[in-house]
Structure formats: C-alpha cells, structure tokens
C-alpha positions in Angstrom: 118.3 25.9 70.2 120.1 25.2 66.6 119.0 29.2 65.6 120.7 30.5 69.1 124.0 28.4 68.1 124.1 30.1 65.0 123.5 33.7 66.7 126.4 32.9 68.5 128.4 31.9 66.2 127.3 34.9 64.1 128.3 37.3 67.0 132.1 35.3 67.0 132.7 35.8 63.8 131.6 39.6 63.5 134.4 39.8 66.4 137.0 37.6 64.9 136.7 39.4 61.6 136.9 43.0 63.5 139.4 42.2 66.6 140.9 45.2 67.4 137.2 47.0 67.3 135.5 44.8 68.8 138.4 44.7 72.1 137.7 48.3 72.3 134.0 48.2 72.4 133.7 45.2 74.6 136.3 46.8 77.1 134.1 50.3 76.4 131.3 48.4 77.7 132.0 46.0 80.1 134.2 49.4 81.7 130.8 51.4 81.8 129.2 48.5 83.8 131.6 48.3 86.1 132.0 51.9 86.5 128.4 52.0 87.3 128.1 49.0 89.9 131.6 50.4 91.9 130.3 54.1 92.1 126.3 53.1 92.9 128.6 50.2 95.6 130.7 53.6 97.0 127.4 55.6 97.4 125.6 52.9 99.3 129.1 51.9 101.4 129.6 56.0 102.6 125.4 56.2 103.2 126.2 52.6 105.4 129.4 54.2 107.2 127.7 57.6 107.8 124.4 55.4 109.5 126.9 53.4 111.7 128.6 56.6 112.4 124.9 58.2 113.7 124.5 54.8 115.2 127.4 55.5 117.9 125.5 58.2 119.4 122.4 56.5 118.9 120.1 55.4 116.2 117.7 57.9 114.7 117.5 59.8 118.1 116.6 63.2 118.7 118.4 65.4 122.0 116.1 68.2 123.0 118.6 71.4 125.2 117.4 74.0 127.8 117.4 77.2 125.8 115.9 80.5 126.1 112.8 82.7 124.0 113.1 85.1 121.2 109.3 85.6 121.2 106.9 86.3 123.3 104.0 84.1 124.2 101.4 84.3 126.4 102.3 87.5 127.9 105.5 86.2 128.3 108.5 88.6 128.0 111.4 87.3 125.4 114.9 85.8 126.5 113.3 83.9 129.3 115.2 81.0 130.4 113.5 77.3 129.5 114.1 74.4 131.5 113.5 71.0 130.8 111.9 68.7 133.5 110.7 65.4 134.4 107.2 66.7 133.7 107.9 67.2 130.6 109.2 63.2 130.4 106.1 61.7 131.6 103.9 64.2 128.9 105.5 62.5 126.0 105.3 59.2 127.2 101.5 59.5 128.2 100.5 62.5 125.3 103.0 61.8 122.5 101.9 59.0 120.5 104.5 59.7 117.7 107.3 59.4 119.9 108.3 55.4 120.4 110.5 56.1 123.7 112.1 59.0 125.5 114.2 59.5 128.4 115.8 62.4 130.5 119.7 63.3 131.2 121.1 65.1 134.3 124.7 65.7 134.1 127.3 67.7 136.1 131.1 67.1 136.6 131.9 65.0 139.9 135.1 63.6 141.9 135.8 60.3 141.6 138.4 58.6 144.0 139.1 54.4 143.8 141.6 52.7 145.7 144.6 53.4 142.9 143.6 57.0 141.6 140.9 60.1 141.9 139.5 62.4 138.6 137.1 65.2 137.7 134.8 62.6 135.5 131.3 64.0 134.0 128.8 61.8 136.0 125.4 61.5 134.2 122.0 60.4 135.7 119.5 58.3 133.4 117.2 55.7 133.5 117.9 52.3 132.3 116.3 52.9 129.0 118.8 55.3 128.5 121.3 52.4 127.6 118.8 51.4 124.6 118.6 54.4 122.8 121.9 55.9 123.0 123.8 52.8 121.9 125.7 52.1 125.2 127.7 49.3 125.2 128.4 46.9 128.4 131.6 44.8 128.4 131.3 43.2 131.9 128.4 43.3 134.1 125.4 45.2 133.1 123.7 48.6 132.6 121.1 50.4 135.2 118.2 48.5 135.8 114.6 49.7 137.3 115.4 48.4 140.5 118.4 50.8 140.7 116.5 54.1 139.2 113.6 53.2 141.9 115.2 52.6 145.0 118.2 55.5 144.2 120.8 52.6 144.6 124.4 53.7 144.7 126.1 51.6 141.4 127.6 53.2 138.4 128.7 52.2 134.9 131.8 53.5 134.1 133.3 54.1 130.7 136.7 53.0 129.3 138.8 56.2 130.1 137.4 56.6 133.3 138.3 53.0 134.3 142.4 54.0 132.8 142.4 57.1 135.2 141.3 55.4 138.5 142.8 52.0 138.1 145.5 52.2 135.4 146.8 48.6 134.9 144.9 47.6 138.2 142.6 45.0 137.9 139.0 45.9 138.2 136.0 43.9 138.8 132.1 44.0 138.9 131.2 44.7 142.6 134.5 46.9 143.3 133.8 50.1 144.7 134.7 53.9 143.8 133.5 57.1 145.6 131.4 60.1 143.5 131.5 63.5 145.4 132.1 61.3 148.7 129.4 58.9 148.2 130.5 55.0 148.0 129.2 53.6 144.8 129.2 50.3 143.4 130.3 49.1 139.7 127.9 47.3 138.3 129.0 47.6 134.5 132.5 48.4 132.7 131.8 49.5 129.3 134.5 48.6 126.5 136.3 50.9 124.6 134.3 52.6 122.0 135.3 54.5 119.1 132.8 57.5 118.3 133.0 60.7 116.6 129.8 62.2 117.0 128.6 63.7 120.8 127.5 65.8 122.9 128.6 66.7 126.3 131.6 64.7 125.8 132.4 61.2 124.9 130.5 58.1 126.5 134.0 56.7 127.7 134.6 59.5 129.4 131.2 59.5 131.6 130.1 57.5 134.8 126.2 56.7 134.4 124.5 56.3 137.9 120.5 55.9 138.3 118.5 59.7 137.8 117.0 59.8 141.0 120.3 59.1 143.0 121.6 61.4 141.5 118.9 64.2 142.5 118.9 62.7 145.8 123.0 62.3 146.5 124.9 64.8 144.1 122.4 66.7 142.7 124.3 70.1 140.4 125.7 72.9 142.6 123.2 75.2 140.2 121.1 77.9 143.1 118.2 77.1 140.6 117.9 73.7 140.4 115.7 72.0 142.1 114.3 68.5 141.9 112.9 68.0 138.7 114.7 70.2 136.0 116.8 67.4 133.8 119.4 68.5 131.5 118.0 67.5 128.1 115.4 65.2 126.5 116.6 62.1 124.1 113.5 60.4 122.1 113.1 58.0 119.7 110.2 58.6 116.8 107.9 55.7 116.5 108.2 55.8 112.5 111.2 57.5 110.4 107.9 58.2 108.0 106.5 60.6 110.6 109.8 62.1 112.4 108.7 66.0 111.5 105.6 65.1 112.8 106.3 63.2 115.7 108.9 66.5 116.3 106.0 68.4 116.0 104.3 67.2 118.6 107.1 67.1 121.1 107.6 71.0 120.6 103.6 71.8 121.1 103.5 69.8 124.3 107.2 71.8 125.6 105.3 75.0 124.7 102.2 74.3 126.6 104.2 73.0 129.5 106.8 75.9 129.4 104.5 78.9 128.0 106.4 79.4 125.0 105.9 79.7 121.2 106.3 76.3 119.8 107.5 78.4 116.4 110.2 80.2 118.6 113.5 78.3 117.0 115.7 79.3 120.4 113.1 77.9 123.1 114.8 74.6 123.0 118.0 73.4 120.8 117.4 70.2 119.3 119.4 68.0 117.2 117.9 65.8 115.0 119.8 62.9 113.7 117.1 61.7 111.5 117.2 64.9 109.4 121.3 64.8 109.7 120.9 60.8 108.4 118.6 62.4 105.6 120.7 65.2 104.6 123.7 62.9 103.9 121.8 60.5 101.9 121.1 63.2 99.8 124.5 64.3 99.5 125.9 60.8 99.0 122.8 60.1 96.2 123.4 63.3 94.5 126.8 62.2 94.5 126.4 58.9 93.0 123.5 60.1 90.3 126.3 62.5 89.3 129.1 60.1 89.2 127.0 57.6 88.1 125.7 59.7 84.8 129.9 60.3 84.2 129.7 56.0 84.1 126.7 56.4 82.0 128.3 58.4 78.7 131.1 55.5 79.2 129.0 53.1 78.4 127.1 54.3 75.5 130.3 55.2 74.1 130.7 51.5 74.6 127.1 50.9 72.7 128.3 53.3 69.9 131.2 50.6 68.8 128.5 47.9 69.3 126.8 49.6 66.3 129.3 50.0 64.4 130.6 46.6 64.4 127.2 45.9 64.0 127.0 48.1 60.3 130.2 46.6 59.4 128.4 43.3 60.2 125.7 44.2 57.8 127.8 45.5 55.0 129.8 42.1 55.0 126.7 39.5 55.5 124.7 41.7 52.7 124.1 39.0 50.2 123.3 36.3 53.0 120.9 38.7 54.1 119.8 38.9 50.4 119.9 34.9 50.4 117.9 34.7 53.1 114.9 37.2 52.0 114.7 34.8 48.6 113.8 31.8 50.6 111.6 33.0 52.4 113.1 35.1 55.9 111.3 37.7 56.6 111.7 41.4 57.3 110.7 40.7 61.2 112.8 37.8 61.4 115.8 39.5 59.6 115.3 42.9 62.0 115.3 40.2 64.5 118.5 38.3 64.2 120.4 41.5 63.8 118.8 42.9 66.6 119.7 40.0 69.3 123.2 39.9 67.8 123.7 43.5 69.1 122.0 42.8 72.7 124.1 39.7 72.3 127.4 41.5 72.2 126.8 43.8 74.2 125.4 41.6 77.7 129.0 39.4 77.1 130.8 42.7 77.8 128.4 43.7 80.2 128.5 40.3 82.4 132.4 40.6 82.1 132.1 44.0 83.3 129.6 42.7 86.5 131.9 40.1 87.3 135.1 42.3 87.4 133.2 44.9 90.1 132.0 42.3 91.7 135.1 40.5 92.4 136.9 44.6 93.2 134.1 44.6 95.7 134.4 41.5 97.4 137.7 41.7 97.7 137.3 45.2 99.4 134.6 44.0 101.6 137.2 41.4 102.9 139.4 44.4 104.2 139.1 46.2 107.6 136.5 48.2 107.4 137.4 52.1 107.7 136.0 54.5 109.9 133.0 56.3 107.9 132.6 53.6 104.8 130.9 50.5 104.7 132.9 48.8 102.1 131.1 48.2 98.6 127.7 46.1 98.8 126.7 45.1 95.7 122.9 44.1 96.3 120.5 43.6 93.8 119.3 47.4 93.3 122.5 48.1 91.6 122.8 45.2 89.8 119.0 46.0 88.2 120.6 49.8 88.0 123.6 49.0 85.9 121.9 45.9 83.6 119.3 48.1 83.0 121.6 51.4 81.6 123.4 48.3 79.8 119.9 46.7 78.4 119.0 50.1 76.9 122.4 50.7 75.7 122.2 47.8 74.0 119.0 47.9 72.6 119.7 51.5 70.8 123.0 50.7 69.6 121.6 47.4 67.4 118.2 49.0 66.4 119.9 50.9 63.4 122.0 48.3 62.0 119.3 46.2 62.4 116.4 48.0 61.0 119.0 48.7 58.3 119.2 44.8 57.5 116.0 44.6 57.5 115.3 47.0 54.8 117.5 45.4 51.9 115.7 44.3 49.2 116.8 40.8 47.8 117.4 42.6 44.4 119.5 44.7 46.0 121.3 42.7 48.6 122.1 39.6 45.9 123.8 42.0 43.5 125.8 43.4 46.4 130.0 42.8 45.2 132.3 43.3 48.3 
C-alpha cells in the first residue's frame, strides 16, 4: 500500500512539474476514450433504431409474392404465372422444419360504410397468428381469434385511419357495427395509432383485418381466376436467425415442387427478407463504427504519445534517484516496473475521466425522446471492454520506452548525472 502512495505521488508530481503538457495529454487521452465509447454508443443506437424500425413490420419476417418464371422446369414453358395457395401454407407447417411459423394474406380493396361515413379501405384476410408475426397492435378489444377464422364469423379489426374516415370525432366502441362490400361486420378490435415506415401493400392503419375464410366465403377478389385457395402472399418466421438461408431454402424447394418451377428461378416468387435487410445494415452501421472508431483510435495514441514524453521528461529529472535507488539495492525489474505503472497510471486517470464524460453525454441523451430510426447511446459493457482495452494498450506502449530506458541506467551513470 505505502509503495502505491508513493506511485501516486510520483505520477502528481511528474504532472505538477509539467502542467501545461501534461493538460494536453490527459485531455488527448481521456478525448480518445470518449471518442471511442460515443461512436461504438452511435453504432449500437442506429443498429437498435434500424431493428425497431424492421420490428414495425414485423420481426425477422420473411413475405413470399405471386410472381412469374424466367426458366423452364419440368417441361414447363417460361413466364408462367405462380400463385400462392393455402396448400402451400399447410406444406410448411407440416414439411418445413426450419420455418418457426407461417401464415397466408388475401387482400383486395373493399367498401366500408358505418353509421357517420363510407371509404374504399384495403380489407385483408388472415388468421389470428397473423397478429403475432407482423407486429399488430390492439388498443381496445382484441385481434382474430380461431373461433373467428373457423366458423367465417363476420368481425373486423380496424386500423387508426380507417376508424378517422368512418367515425371522425364519433365515438366508437367494441361491438359497433360497419358494413364490408354490403356484409354487416362486427368490431372486435381498434388498433391505436402506429407510426411505421416500412410496408407493403400499404400501411396497417390503413387496413381492416377480417378472418381468411370469411373473406373467401363473403368478399372474396373480383379476379376471373381466383378461386378458393390462391392467397396473396406467404409471411414466415425462421425458427433460428442462425439458419434463415437455409430455412429460406427450404421454403423455395417445397414452392417449386408444389408449383413446378425451378426453385433457382429468382422471378418465381418475390420475397423480401428482412433478416438479410437487418443483416445488411448491421454491416453498414459496423463498418461504420470500425471506421469512425479507428479515426477515435489515432486520437488516442496521440494521447499515449504525450504520456511518453512526460514520461522521458520524468526520467531525465528523477535520474540520480534512479541512480540512488540501483545503489541500495532496486533492481532493474523493479526500476522498469515503477516507471512502467506510472505510465499505465497516467494514462487510466485520463482514460476514467474520459468514460465518465461519455457516459454522462449518453445518459443524458438516453433521457431525450427518442428519434425515429436511433436508439439513443447504450453504453453496455462491450464498449466499455472496447475502449479500455484500445486505452490499456495505449498505455502500455507509451511507458515501455521510458521505462525500459530507466531501467537501463547504470548507477555510475545515473549518480554523476548534473541537471
């Protein structure tokens, strides 16, 4: 404990007696740490707002679209028209074991008309699992149930929007009734308003969901070839983000098989994966930050290179201690050291004051509404270890010469030393 004290006070007095420097290379340093913790923090906050973004559409979801061939397959001629069924639906569930849950969509625009107001309103038929995987939210009441989807009950969800056109400032109330294409349905859910900037076929809080097979059965799409069955797209969920190429794999062998198509043929079926989006911005956003974070990096050896030369300076000054020292007895490991820790020293006070500065910027951030596509700055412990590490090896290579160089004095050498 008694040597420590005197480490300290060694490392107080090489600052008092170099002030100026050693404000500079403290500031250098504890700048370089808190450059690295803020842009590792802004990385991690945009990869967090980007995920919450995906999340409004649905987390790590995959939509599967009617499309048509470019190849032929199976002495199939190219540009024939694929469409999606319900078949298809029930083969994942009972063939895909990659896939953790998938569900059908049939959409198609329909009339609305409530007591206050009528609208053109795009009126989607799922099943209740549908809710789950594409994030949709429920203010009052409640989603689609399997009692609804089974027995083709006549209830709806409507979104936000749609609620504004038919009953403006109205009230409106579970259990109240609106007519689709002339059909009398009731609400069973009002979802709340939701902000989302990501979608396909239009905004949820511009849909009405009623159950799949009412909507075959009651307003099924004015298409001369549809016919019960044919869905308008697939959403699945992979059972492991490890395995989402293969899980997408498998999804495209079973379409082929079903549909008689080249499961290489890219225009079969559109799909847009979310996983590989969410992947492809991570990568952006860490490229991003590795870049950024290098920049923070040459800041903060720049930092290390002041530590060692207040550190030389250090040695010059204390050269006939060191001298003292070696003729009682120190020896060259004890000497190399004592100089050594005296740099780490130095450099983790600037460092900690660094920390503590970014982590007080990012609290105070965190604190603020957040803003559409950033997370705010979360300082966890990854970048913590990220930017103490950079610091610890910083550290380390600025006080190893003017250490080693204490080290090697002679006592001779060091006792006849005149300032």
């Amino acid at each position: 404990m008694s040597h420590l004290k005197e480490l300290f006070g060694q490392v107080l007095s090489s600052l008092l007696r170099n002030k100026l420097r050693s404000f500079l290379t403290m500031a250098g340093i504890a700048w370089g740490v808190a450059s690295i913790v803020i842009i590792v923090a802004m990385g991690d906050g945009f990869k967090l707002g980007q995920r919450d973004r995906f999340r409004q559409l649905g987390e790590n979801i995959v939509i599967v679209f009617n499309g048509r061939t470019e190849k032929q397959a199976g002495g199939q001629r190219a540009g024939r028209r694929i469409r999606l069924t319900y078949d298809d639906v029930r083969d994942i569930r009972t063939e895909c074991f990659l896939v953790r849950q998938v569900v059908a969509e049939l959409q198609l625009g329909a009339h609305a008309v409530s007591a206050f107001n009528s609208g053109q309103f795009s009126t989607v038929g799922v099943e209740p699992l549908y809710s789950e995987i594409r994030n949709i939210p429920v203010d009052r009441g409640r989603f689609l149930v399997t009692q609804d989807n089974d027995g083709g009950a006549r209830v709806v969800v409507i979104g936000d929007n749609v609620r504004k056109q038919l009953f403006g400032d109205h009230p409106v109330a579970v259990g109240d009734t609106v007519a689709i294409n002339g059909n009398p349905f009731r609400i069973v859910g009002l979802m709340p308003p939701k902000n989302q900037d990501s979608s396909y076929n239009g905004l949820d809080t511009d849909k009405m969901y009623i159950p799949y097979n009412t909507m075959v059965r009651d307003i099924p799409p004015a298409d001369e070839n549809f016919h019960p069955g044919i869905v308008g797209d697939l959403v699945y969920v992979p059972a492991s983000l490890d395995q989402w190429k293969d899980a997408r794999a498998q999804v495209m062998r079973l379409l082929a098989r079903n549909h008689h198509f080249d499961p290489t043929d890219p225009s079969a079926v559109w799909i847009w994966d979310t996983v590989e989006n969410a992947q492809l911005v991570d990568r952006i956003f860490t490229s991003m930050t590795i870049f950024l974070g290098a920049i923070a990096v040459v800041t903060l050896t720049l930092g290390g290179v002041g530590v060692m030369n207040i550190m030389l300076v250090s040695v010059t000054e204390r050269t006939r201690e060191i001298g003292l020292r070696k003729a009682v007895g120190a020896t060259r490991r004890r000497i190399l050291a004592d100089f050594l820790l005296e740099g780490v020293l130095l450099a983790g006070f600037s460092g900690v004051g660094g920390w503590l500065a970014a982590y007080g910027l990012a609290a105070a951030v965190n604190r603020m509404p957040k803003q559409e596509m950033f997370g705010g700055l979360p300082v966890n412990g990854v970048t913590t270890a990220v930017a103490f590490g950079a610091l610890a090896v910083v550290a380390v290579a600025s006080a190893l010469w003017p250490a080693w160089r204490a080290a090697s004095l002679t006592p001779v050498e060091a006792l006849r030393y005149e300032r």
